[in-house]
Residue, then its C-alpha position, 0 to 999 in steps of 0.5 A: x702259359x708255360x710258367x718255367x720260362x724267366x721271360x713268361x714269369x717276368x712278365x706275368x709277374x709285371x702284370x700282376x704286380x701291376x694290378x696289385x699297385x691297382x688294388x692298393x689305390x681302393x681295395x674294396x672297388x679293384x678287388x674284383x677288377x684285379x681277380x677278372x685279371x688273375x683270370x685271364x693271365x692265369x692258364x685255365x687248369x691252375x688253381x681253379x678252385x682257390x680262385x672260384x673261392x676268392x671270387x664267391x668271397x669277394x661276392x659275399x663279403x662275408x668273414x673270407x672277404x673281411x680277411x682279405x680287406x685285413x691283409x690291407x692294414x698290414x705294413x705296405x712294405x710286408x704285404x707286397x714281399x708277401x704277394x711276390x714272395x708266397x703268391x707269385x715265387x712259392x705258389x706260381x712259379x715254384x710249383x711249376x719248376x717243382x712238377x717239372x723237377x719232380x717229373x725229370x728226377x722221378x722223386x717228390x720235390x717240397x713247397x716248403x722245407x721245414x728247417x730246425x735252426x736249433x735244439x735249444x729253447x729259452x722256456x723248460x715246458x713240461x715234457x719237453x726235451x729241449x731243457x736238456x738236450x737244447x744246447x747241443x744240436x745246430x745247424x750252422x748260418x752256413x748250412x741253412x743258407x746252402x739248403x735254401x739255395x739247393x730249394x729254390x733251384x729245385x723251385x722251392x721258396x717256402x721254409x718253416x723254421x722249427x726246434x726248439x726255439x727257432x729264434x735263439x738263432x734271430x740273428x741268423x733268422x734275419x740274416x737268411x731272410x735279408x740273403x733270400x729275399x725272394x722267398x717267404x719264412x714262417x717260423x713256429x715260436x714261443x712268441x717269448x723272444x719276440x721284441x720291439x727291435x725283433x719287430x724293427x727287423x721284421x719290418x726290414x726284411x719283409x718276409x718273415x711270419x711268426x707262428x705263435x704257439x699256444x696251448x689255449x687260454x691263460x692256465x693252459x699255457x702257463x701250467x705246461x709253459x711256466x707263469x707269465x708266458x701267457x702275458x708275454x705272448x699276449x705283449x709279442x702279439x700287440x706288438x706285431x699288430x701295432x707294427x702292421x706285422x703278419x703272425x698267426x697261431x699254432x696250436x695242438x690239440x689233445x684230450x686235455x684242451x680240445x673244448x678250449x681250443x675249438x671255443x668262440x671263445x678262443x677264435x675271438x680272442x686270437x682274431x682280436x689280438x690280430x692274428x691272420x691264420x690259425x694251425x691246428x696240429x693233432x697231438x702226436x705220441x712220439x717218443x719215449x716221453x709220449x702220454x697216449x691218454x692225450x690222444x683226442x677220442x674218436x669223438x673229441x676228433x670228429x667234433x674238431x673237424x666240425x668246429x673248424x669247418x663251421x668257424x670258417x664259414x664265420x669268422x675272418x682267420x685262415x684256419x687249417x687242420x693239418x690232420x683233418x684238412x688231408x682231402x685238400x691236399x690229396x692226403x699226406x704231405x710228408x716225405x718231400x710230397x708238399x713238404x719235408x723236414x731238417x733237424x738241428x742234427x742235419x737229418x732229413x726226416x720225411x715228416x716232422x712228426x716221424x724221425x726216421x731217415x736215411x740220410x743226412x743233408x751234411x753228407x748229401x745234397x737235398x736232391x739225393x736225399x729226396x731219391x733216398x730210401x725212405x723218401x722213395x717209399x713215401x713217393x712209391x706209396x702216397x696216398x696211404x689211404x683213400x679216406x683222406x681222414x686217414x692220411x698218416x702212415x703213423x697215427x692212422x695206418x702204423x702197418x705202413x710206417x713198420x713196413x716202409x722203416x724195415x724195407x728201407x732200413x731208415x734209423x730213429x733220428x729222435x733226439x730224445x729217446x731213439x725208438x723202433x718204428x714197432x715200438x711206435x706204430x704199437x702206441x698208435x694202433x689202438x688209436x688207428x682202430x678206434x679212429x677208423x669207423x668214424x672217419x670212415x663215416x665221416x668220410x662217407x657223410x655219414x655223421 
């Protein structure tokens, strides 16, 4: 089934929707009637793997099932904007106008747009720049709106707000939400901002996720973040699960918090707090304020990527390793590949961990911003390895992040301390060294 047309979408999406309406009357008999559905109406090369999951866990009713049937404590209203939001516009129809975009204009296309709504940020964790350059930089309501609506007519109905703290801006939050409402938000947040009448606004628009960033447990986080965030984290979290409100965790993991983080411990407290999904992210040395020494060691990683695996077979949350999870996404995302980033200065970044860019979305469109320089050479160039273990063009092959940032003349857009891409790439080439044997291994099956 050709899923461009409107007519075929229209009409698969009723069929869908139809047999969702189904599954709300019993979840645990019609899960398995609804997939025999998605089976047939689906064409047969689409998501082969991720529905055959569905159906083992639907099978096995081991944690995988106990997450679905979670899905179902959450707010009716939420959940169904979630379905034709995520699962149907994003993921179905999005990703086939994406490829057929991509294929026409010969340039990568994202799933998701990350979008900076603000540098500012209402906490002064340590080592954070937003405490002194927060109040500057903005995207205007105005931009934001003209961005999504370039995305979904490039098929992309997926947008991440970043920063800072997106939810300085909660208005404009809610209101893009409420103008968009066929696409599905995610937004990276302190969690602090995050109220009863926030939860209200949530419930209204239906197709907002907060990811509540954490460092760990109690001590982590008020010792970079100030006293008392922690608590208030732990009140916003209650909060979205007494409401029937979607949330999941953010999490980077260093040298410092590995153990913590990668604990029992740690995934049954946030699974018991109600979250849905947990994002672990790498630390990454950028900028001028950036402490190597917290780089996890070869072995601290390798011991990251087998917890996760392990707690997946366990425990009822989606967990995702943006590091180490690089084999099911053919390696690295960046550079509009499965995503790209916008900063609060209106630079278009390939990644939201590299600033370097070409272009500016205030001078430009999105799509001549995707046929850019530095975009291009993303697209030229993925994967940047074949051991998926060593995605990144920065952390884990710096000579081609040097190579690309000098054939393509892209700028340091970092907000903080601007810095050439050898400054960088010599920061992460000891690690690279130290990483490769064991990912190789790894990879290998080795270890």
């Amino acid at each position: 089934m050709d899923f461009t047309g409107k007519v075929k979408q229209a009409a698969l999406a009723a069929i869908i929707n139809q047999g969702l309406a189904y599954l709300e009357k019993d979840p645990e008999a019609n899960l398995p009637r609804l997939m025999a559905l998605v089976d047939r109406v689906m064409p047969e090369n689409w998501y082969v793997s991720q529905r055959a999951g569905v159906r083992s866990a639907i099978a096995e009713k081991g944690n995988w099932y106990q997450l679905m049937l979670k899905l179902y404590a959450l707010d009716p209203g939420v959940r169904k904007a979630f379905f034709r939001n995520f699962v149907l516009n994003a993921s179905l129809f999005g990703s086939a106008t994406q490829d057929e975009t991509a294929a026409r204009e010969g340039c990568n296309i994202p799933w998701a747009i990350l979008l900076d709504p603000t540098s500012a940020c209402n906490l002064h964790c340590t080592g954070c720049w937003a405490a002194e350059y927060g109040n500057k930089l903005n995207l205007t309501f105005d931009e934001l709106d003209s961005i999504i609506t370039q995305g979904k007519a490039l098929g992309t109905y997926m947008y991440i707000f970043t920063g800072g703290e997106p939810l300085v801006r909660k208005k404009d939050v809610i209101a893009l939400c409420e103008k968009h409402s066929d696409c599905e938000f995610l937004s990276f947040t302190n969690g602090t901002l995050i109220d009863e009448d926030f939860c209200r606004e949530m419930l209204r628009v239906k197709n907002f996720v907060p990811a509540i960033s954490l460092e760990g447990f109690e001590d982590a986080n008020d010792g970079r973040r100030g006293q008392g965030v922690y608590e208030k984290v732990r009140q916003a979290m209650a909060l979205l699960k007494a409401h029937g409100l979607p949330f999941g965790i953010s999490t980077c993991y260093t040298s410092a918090n590995w153990q913590d983080v990668s604990s029992e411990a740690y995934f049954d407290e946030i699974i018991d707090a109600g979250a849905l999904f947990i994002w672990f992210f790498h630390y990454m040395p950028v900028g001028g304020g950036a402490v190597p020494a917290l780089l996890p060691t070869p072995e601290q990683r390798a011991e990251m990527y087998k917890r996760i695996r392990a707690f997946r077979q366990t425990r009822p949350i989606f967990s995702m390793d943006f590091q180490n999870d690089a084999e099911y996404v053919g390696g690295c995302i960046a550079g509009g590949r499965r995503y790209l980033h916008i900063n609060a200065r209106g630079d278009v970044e390939p990644c939201v961990f590299i600033h370097y860019s070409n272009v500016n979305i205030r001078d430009c469109t999105l799509l001549e911003a995707l046929k850019s320089p530095i975009f291009m050479a993303y697209h030229d160039q993925q994967p940047f390895n074949e051991n998926m273990l060593r995605p990144c063009p920065m952390l884990e092959n710096p000579e081609k992040l040097r190579a690309i940032v000098k054939e393509t003349g892209a700028r340091s857009t970092d907000y903080e301390a601007p810095e050439d891409a050898d400054t960088l790439c010599d920061r992460t080439a000891p690690y690279a060294e130290a990483w490769q044997p064991v990912a190789d291994a790894l990879w290998n099956g080795e270890k």
